[in-house]
C-alpha positions as CSV (number, residue, x, y, z in Angstrom):
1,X,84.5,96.9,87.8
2,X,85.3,96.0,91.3
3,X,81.5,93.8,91.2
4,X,82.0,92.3,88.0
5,X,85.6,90.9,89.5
6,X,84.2,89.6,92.8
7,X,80.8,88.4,90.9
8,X,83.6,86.3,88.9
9,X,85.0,85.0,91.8
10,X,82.2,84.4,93.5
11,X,81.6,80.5,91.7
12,X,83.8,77.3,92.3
13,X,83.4,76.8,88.8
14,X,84.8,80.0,87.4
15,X,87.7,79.7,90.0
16,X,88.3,75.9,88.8
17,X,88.5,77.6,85.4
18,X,91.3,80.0,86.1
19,X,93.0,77.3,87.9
20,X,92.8,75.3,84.8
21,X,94.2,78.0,82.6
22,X,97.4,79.1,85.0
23,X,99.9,77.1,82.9
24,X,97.6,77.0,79.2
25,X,94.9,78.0,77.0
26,X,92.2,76.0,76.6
27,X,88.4,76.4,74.3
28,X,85.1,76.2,76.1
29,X,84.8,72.4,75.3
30,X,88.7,71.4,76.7
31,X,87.1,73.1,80.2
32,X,84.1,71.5,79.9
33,X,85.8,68.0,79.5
34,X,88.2,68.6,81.7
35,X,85.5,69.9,84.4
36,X,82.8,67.1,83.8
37,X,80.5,69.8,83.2
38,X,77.9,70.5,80.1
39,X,79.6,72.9,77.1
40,X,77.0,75.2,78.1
41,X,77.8,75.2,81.5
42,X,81.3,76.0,80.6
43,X,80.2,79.1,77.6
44,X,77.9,80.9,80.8
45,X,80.8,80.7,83.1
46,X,83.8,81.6,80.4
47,X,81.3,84.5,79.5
48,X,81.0,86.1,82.9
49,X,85.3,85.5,83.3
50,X,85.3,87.7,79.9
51,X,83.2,90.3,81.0
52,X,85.0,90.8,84.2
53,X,88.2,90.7,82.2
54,X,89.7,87.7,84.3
55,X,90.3,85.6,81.1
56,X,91.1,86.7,77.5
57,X,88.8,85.6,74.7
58,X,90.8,84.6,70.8
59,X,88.9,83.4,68.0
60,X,90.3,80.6,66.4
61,X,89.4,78.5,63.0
62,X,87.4,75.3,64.3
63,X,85.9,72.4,62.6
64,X,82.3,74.1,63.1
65,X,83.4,78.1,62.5
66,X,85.3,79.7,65.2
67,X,86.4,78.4,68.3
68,X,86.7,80.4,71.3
69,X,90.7,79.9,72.5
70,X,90.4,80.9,76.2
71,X,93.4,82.3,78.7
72,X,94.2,83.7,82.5
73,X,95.1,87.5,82.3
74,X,96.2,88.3,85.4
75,X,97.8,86.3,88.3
76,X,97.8,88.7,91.0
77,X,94.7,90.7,91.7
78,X,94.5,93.8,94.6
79,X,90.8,95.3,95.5
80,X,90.5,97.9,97.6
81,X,88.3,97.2,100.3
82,X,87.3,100.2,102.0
83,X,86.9,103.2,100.3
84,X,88.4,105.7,103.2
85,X,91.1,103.7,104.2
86,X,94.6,103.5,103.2
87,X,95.3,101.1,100.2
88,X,97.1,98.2,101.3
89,X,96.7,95.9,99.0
90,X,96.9,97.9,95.9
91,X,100.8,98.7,96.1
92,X,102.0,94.9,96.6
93,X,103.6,92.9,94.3
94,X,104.5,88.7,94.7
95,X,106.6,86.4,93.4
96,X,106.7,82.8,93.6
97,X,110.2,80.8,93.4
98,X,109.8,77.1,92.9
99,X,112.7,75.6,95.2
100,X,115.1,74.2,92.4
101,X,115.6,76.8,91.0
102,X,118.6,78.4,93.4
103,X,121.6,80.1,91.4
104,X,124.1,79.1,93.8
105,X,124.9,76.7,96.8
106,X,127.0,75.0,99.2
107,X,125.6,71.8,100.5
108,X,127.4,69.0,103.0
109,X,125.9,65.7,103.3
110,X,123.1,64.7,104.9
111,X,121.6,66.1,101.7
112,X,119.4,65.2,99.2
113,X,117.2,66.8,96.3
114,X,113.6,65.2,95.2
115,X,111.1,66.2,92.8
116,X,107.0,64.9,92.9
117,X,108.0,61.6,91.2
118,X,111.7,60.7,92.2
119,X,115.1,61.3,93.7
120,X,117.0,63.1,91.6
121,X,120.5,60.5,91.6
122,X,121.5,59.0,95.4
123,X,121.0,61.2,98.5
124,X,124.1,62.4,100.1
125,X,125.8,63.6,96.7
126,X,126.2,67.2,97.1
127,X,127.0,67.3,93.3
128,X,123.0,66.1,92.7
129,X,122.3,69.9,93.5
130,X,123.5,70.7,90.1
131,X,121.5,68.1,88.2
132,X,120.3,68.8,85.1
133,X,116.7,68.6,87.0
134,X,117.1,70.4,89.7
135,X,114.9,73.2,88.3
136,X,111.5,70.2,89.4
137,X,112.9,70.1,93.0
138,X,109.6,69.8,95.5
139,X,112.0,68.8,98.6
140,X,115.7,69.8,99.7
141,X,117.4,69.1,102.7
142,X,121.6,69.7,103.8
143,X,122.9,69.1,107.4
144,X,124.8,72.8,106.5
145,X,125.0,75.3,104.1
146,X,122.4,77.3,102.1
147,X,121.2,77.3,98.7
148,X,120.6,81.4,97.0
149,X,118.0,82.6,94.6
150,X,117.5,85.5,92.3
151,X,114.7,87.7,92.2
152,X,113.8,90.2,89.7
153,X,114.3,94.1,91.3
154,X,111.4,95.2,88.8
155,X,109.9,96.4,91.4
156,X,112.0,99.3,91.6
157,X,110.1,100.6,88.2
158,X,106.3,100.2,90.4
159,X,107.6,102.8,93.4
160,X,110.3,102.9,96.5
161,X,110.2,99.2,98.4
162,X,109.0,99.5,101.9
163,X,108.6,96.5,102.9
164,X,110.0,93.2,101.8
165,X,108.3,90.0,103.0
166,X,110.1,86.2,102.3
167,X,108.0,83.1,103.0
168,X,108.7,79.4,103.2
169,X,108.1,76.1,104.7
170,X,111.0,75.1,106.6
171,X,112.5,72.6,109.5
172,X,115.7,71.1,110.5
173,X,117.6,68.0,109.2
174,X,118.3,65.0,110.7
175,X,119.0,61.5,109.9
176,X,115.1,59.8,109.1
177,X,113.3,62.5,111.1
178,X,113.5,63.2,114.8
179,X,111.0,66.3,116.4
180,X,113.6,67.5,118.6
181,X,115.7,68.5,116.9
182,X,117.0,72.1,117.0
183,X,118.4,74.2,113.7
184,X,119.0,77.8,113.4
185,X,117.9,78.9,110.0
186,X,118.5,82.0,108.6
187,X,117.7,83.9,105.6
188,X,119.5,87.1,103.7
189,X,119.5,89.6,101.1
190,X,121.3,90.9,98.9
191,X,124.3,89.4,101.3
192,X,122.5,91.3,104.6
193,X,121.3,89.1,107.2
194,X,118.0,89.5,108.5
195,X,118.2,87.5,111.5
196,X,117.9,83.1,112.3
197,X,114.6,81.3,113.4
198,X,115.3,78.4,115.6
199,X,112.8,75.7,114.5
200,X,112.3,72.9,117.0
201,X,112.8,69.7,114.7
202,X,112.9,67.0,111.2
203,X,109.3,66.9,111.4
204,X,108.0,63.5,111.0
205,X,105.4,60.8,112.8
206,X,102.4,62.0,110.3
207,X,102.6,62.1,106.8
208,X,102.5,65.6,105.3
209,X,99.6,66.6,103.6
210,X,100.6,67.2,100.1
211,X,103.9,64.2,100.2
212,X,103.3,61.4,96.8
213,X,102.3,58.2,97.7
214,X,106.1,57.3,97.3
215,X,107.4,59.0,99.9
216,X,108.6,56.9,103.0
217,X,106.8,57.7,106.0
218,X,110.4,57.2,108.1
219,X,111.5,60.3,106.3
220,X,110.8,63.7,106.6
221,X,106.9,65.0,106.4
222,X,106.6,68.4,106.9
223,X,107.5,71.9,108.0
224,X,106.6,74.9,109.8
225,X,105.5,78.4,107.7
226,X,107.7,81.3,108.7
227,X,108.2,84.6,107.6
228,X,111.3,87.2,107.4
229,X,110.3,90.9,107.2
230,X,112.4,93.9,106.6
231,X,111.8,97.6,106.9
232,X,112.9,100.4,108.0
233,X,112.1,99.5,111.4
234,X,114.5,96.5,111.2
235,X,114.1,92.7,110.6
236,X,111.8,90.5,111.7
237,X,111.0,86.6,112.0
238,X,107.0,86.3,111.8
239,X,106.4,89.3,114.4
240,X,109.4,88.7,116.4
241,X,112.8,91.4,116.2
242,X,115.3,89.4,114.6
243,X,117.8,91.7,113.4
244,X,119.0,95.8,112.5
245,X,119.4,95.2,109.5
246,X,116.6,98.1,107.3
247,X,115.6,98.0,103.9
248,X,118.0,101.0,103.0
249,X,120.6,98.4,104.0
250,X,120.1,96.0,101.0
251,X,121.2,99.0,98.5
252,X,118.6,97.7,96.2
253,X,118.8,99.5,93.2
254,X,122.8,98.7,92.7
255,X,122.2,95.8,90.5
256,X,118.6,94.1,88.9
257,X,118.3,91.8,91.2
258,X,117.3,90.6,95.0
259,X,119.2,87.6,96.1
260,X,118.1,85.3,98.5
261,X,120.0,83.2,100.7
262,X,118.9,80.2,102.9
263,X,120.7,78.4,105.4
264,X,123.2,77.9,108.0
265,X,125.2,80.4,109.4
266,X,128.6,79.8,109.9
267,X,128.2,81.2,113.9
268,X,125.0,79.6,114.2
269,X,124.7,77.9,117.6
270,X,122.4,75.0,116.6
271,X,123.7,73.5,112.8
272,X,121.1,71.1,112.9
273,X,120.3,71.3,109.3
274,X,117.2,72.8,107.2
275,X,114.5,70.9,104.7
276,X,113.3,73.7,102.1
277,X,109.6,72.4,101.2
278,X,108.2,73.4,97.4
279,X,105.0,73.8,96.3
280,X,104.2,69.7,96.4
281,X,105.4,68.8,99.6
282,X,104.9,69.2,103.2
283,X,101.8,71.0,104.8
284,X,101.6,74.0,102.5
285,X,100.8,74.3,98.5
286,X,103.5,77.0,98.1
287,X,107.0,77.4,96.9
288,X,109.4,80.3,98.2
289,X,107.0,83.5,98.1
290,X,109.0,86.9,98.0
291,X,105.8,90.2,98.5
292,X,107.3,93.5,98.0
293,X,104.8,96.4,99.7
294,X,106.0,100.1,98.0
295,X,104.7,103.6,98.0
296,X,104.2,105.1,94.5
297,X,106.4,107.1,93.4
């Protein structure tokens, strides 16, 4: 099974394919159109993806007979790599928040909220956070305050968390952009705070990689990747101590969810702000990723 998988995977044709079918399911001759490639072309590849059980063949009534309905089974796939070594990949589980979608906030101006095509309303509205849109966010920003998410605690069902991991692209707020300046940003869960990372600036000068061609280039571009960890060992910013607080300390399984908070903290000793990248903008294709590590129970 494991060579079947990483045969799959092993074409930028078949990995275009899955790409295609992340939101929608689509017959052989949809992927070949959309592709620019020969129907055939498309059948082989589709064929190998079913074989490998990547993708999930349904016959359909077509014009000409049946019509082979194609979609993605699986988003996240763990191999393990080494047959006498632990398995660290197999226990993990990821999830991906898109930015707009918070469940709470408190926001002071400078603020705004964008998605990949427009502003959503005039910047500096703190009450444009609970647009109707907000849910196609791509870029926020607030000179203080945070916004909080929700994460499903299914996890709890798969085996005892280890190991929580949150991920986002991140700098400071100021007026335009200005490099130096200085904003400590922290992040919590489940109302425990697992420590501030001090980013250096508004990033700006260059365009970031993934902005619309809308986007001024006097605003802010991009940010910087960081990560908060927290185990039993404590918290952690990338690799760096951050804070005591343990994973026992988030009381997980009192309620069916994880929240996530992002901000300012009210005894932070640089409020410079914080810009919360999605998926769309800035340097990196992601939105907020949460990865849970747990031992089986």
């Amino acid at each position: 099974m494991m060579f079947t998988i990483t045969h799959a995977l092993a074409s930028k044709i078949r990995i275009d394919i899955l790409n295609l079918l992340d939101t929608t399911s689509l017959n052989v001759n949809e992927i070949a159109e959309k592709l620019g490639i020969p129907p055939s072309t498309a059948a082989t590849n589709v064929k190998i993806l079913e074989d490998s059980g990547l993708i999930l063949i349904e016959l359909q009534p077509g014009v000409r007979g049946s019509m082979k309905l194609c979609s993605r089974r699986y988003d996240l796939i763990s191999l393990k790599l080494f047959k006498d070594k632990p398995n660290v990949l197999a226990n993990t589980i990821s999830y991906s928040m898109p930015i707009g979608n918070f469940t709470d906030c408190l926001v002071f101006p400078s603020c705004g909220i964008v998605n990949e095509k427009h502003h959503l309303d005039r910047d500096d509205q703190p009450e444009n956070f609970y647009h109707p849109l907000r849910h196609t966010a791509q870029l926020l920003w607030l000179c203080n305050g945070y916004v909080e998410y929700r994460f499903s605690s299914g996890f709890l069902r798969l085996g005892k968390p280890k190991l929580i991991e949150v991920s986002a692209e991140l700098c400071s707020e100021a007026p335009n952009y200005r490099n130096n300046w200085p904003s400590d940003i922290s992040v919590w869960l489940n109302g425990k705070h697992l420590g501030a990372w001090r980013c250096p600036g508004d990033f700006g000068g260059r365009r970031g990689k993934l902005n619309p061609p809308w986007w001024s280039d006097v605003n802010t571009q991009y940010g910087l990747l960081k990560t908060w960890r927290v185990s039993e060992a404590g918290s952690f910013v990338d690799e760096s101590p951050s804070a005591r607080t343990t994973i026992s300390d988030l009381e997980l399984t009192q309620q069916n969810y994880v929240t996530l908070r992002i901000g300012i903290a009210p005894d932070a000793q640089c409020k410079g702000g914080l810009n919360l990248f999605g998926a769309k903008f800035g340097d990196y294709g992601q939105d907020i990723v949460m990865r849970v590590d747990y031992d089986l129970i």
